[in-house]
C-alpha positions in Angstrom: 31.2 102.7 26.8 33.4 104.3 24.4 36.5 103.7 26.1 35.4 100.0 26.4 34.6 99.7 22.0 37.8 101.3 21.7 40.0 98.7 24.2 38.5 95.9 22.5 39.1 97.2 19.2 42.9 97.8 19.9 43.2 94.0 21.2 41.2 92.7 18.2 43.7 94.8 16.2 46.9 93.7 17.9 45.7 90.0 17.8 45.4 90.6 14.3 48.9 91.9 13.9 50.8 89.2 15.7 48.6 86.7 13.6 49.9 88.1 10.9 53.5 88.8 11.9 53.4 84.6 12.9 52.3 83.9 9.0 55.0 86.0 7.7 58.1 84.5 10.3 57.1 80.8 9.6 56.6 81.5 5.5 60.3 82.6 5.6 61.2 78.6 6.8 59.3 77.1 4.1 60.6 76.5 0.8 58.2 73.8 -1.5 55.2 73.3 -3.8 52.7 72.8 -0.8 54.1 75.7 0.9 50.9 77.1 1.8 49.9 73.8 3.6 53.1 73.8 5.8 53.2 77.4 6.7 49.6 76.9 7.5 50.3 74.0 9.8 53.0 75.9 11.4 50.8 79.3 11.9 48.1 76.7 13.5 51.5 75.5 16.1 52.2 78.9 17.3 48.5 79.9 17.7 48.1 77.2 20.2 50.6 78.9 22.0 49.4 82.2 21.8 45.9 80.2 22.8 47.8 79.1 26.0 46.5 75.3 25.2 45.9 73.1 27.3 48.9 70.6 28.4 46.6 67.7 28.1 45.1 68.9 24.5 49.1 69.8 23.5 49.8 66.2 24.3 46.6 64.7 22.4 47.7 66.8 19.2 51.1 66.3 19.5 50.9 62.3 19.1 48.0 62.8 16.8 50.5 64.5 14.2 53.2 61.8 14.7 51.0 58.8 14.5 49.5 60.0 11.0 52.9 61.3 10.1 55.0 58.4 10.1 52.1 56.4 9.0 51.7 58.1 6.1 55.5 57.9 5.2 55.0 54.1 5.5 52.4 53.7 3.0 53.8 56.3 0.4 55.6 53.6 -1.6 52.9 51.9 -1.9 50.6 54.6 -2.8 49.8 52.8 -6.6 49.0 49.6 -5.4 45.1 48.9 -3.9 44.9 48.2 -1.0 42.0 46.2 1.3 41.1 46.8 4.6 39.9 43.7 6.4 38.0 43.7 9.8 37.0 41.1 11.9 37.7 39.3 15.9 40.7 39.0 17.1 39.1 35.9 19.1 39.0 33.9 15.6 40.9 30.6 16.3 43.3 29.3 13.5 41.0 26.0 12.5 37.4 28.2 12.6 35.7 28.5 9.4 35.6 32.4 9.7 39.3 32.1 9.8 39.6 30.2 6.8 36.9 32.2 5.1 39.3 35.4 5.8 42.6 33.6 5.0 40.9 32.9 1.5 39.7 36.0 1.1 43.3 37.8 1.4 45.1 35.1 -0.5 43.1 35.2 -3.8 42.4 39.3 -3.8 46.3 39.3 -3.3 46.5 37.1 -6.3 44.9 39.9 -8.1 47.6 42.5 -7.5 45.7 43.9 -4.3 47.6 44.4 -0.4 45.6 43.6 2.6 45.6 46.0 5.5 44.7 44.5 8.9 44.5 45.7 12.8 47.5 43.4 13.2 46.3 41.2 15.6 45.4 37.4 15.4 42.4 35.9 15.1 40.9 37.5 11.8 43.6 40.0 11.4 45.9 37.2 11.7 43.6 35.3 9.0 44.2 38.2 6.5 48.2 38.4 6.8 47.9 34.5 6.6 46.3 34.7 3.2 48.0 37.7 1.5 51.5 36.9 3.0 53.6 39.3 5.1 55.1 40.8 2.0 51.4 42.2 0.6 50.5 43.1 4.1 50.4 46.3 6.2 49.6 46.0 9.7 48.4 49.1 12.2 48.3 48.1 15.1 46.5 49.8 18.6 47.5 49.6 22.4 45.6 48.2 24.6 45.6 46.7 27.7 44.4 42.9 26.9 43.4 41.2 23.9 45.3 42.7 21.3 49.0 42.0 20.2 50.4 41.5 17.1 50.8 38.6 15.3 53.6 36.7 14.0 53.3 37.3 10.7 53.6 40.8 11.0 55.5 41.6 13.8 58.6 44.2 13.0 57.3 44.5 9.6 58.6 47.6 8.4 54.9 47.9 7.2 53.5 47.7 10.7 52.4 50.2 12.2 51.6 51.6 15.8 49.0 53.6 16.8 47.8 54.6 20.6 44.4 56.3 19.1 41.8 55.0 17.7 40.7 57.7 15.7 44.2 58.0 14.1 44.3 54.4 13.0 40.7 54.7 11.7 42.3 57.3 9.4 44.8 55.2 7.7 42.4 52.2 7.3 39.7 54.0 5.3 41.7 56.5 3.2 44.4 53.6 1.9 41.6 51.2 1.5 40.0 50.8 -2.4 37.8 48.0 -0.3 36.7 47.1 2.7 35.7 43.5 3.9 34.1 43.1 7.3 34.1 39.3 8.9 32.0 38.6 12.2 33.6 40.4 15.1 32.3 42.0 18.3 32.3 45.6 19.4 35.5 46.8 17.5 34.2 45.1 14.2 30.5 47.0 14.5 32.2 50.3 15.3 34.7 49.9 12.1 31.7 48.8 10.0 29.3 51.8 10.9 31.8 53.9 10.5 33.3 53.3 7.1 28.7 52.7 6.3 28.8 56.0 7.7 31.8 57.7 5.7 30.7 56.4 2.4 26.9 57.6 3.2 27.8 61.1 3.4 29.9 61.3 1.0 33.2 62.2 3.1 35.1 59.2 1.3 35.2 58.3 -1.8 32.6 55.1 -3.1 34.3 51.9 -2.1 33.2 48.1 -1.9 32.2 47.5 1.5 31.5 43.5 1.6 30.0 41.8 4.4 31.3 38.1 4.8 30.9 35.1 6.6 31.3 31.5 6.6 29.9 28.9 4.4 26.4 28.9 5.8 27.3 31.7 8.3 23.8 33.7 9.5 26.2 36.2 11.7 25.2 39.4 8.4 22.5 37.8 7.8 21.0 38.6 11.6 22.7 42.0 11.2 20.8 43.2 7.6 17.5 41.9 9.5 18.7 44.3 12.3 19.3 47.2 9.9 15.7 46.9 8.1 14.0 46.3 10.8 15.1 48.9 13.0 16.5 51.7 10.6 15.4 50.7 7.1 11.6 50.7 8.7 11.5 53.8 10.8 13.5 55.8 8.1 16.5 56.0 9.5 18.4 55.3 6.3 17.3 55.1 2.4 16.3 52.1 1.1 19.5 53.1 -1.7 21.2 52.7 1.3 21.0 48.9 1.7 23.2 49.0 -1.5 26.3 50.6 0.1 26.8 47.0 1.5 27.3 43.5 0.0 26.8 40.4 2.2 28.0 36.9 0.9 29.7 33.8 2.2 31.5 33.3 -0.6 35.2 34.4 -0.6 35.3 34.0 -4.4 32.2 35.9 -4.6 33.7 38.8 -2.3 36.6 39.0 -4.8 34.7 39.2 -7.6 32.6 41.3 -5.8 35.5 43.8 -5.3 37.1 43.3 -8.6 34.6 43.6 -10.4 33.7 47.6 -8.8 36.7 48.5 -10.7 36.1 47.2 -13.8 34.6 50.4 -15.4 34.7 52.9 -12.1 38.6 54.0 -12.1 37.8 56.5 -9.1 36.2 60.0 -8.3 36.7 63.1 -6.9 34.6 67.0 -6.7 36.4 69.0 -9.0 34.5 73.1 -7.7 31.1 71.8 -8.4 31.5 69.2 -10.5 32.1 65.5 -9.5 33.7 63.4 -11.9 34.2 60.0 -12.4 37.4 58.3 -13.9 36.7 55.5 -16.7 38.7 52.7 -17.6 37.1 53.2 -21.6 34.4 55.6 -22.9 30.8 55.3 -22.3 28.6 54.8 -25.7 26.2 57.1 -26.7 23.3 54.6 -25.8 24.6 54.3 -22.1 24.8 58.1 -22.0 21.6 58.6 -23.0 19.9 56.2 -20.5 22.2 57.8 -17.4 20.8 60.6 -18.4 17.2 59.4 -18.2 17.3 56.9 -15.5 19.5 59.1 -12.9 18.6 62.4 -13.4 17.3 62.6 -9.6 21.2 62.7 -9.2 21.9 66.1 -11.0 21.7 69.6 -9.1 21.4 71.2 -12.8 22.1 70.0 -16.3 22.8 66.7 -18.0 26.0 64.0 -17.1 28.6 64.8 -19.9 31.5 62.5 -20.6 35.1 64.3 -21.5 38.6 62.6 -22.9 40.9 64.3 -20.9 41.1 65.9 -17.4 39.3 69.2 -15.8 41.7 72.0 -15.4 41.5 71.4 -11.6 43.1 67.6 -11.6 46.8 68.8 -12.5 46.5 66.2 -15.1 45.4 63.3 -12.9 45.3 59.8 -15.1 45.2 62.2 -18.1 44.5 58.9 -20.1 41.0 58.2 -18.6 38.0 59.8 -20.2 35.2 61.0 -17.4 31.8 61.3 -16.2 31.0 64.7 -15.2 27.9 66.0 -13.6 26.7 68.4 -11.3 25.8 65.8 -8.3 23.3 66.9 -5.6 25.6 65.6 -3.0 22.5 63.9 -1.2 21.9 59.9 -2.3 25.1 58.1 -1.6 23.1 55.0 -2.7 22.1 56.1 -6.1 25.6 56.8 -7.0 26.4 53.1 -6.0 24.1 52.2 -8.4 25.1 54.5 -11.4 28.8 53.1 -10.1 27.3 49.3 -10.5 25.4 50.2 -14.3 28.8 51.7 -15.5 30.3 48.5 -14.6 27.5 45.8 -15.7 27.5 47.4 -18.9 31.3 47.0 -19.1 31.3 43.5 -18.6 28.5 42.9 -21.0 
């Protein structure tokens, strides 16, 4: 038995030691400010071989890293500029009043400064390039066998991009995205819309504008929202905050403003240790603070929302021009924030 601790104990040891002789040869190759994220990436490498990994798995990661890599070299230039994600069937013919809807939709929020970032296909992808133009558009493309190619618009777009997961073009779609419009679609559509629902819910992206729309008249959300209180709403499946994650319209100018108007006092957010913060476009007055305090205190772990002129210690002097909302959130109602999100920006605009 003893024999047996003591085996173990040498091979827990000498795993130990080659781990740490792996840290120390790759941290000799790495010379820059996020050295510890490099080195850590390249200890995780050797360690698959030292795991003997699979071929299959290798392969898996291996296109994984490339994909996101060169994907996010593409959008780096563009990093300043907001960006939205628009979703929708790639069946949409040109003259269909979805298409139309979409082409209207990417044309006037590209008027306001914004890019629009499609699946690169036709139909409503096709819609969105349409309306923004191929200059203000980004394209990420996915393999498949049928169905999906890109468009013209797009095609050998130094902004298009190729992807043969879908997992890994999910990634680029949400995390560029400061909005998120979803037009009727089938299978793919649902999945993209659940999913980004999904993200925002538990708080594993940052609050974003996620607008449902349709054609003049269109019942296609309309059916789907029935769907949602019916079957998850009612059997408490989700928050009834929850239906306020999501706007549905058939109004491309109301969309717009929709989206537009989100950023009109909420800048953006992010945890700073325990503290999440909230970036303002001007200060809050000292009647607003007091009724955030009142009316959304079910949002605080401990203490009271302060506001603050200049950034934590932890943002590296992040938009050091922006004052903040600071509070100690209980990390549980997605919802509520969306609403604290919405009162900051109605009582901008009044």
């Amino acid at each position: 038995m003893q024999k047996a601790k003591t085996a173990e104990m040498s091979q827990s040891d000498r795993r130990r030691k080659r781990a740490e002789a792996i840290d120390a040869f790759v941290r000799t190759f790495v010379s820059s400010e996020n050295e510890d994220l490099y080195s850590n990436l390249l200890v995780t490498i050797c360690r698959l071989g030292a795991d003997e990994a699979d071929r299959g798995d290798l392969k898996i990661l291996n296109t994984t890293l490339k994909e996101l890599r060169y994907a996010f070299k593409t959008f780096a230039p563009y990093s300043e500029i907001p960006k939205l994600s628009m979703f929708g069937s790639a069946r949409t013919a040109q003259d269909h009043p979805q298409y139309l809807q979409a082409k209207k939709v990417a044309e006037l929020i590209q008027k306001q400064g914004w890019m629009v970032i499609t699946g690169a296909g036709d139909g409503i992808m096709r819609a969105g390039h349409h309306g923004a133009t191929r200059q203000a558009s980004f394209g990420v493309a996915i393999s498949l066998p049928f169905e999906q190619s890109t468009n013209t618009i797009i095609a050998n777009d130094p902004k298009l991009v190729n992807f043969k997961y879908f997992f890994t073009r999910k990634v680029l779609f949400v995390k560029e995205a400061r909005a998120i419009v979803l037009f009727p679609g089938g299978f793919g559509t649902q999945d993209e819309g659940f999913e980004s629902l999904t993200l925002v819910q538990t708080l594993k992206s940052a609050p974003v504008p996620i607008v449902l729309c349709d054609e003049p008249g269109g019942m296609y959300w309309q059916h789907w929202r029935e769907y949602v209180e019916r079957e998850l709403l009612a059997n408490a499946m989700i928050d009834d905050t929850d239906m306020h994650l999501f706007y549905i319209t058939d109004s491309a100018e109301d969309a717009v403003a929709h989206i537009t108007g989100f950023y009109r006092q909420y800048h953006s957010s992010r945890y700073v240790g325990e503290q999440f913060v909230i970036r303002l476009n001007a200060p809050l007055s000292e009647t607003l603070m007091n009724e955030i305090n009142k009316d959304y205190a079910d949002l605080l772990l401990q203490g009271r929302f302060n506001q603050v002129d200049h950034p934590l210690d932890a943002e590296e002097n992040a938009y050091p021009d922006k004052h903040r909302l600071v509070f100690a959130f209980n990390r549980r109602s997605a919802g509520r924030l969306r609403l604290l999100i919405d009162k900051l920006n109605e009582e901008s605009s009044a």
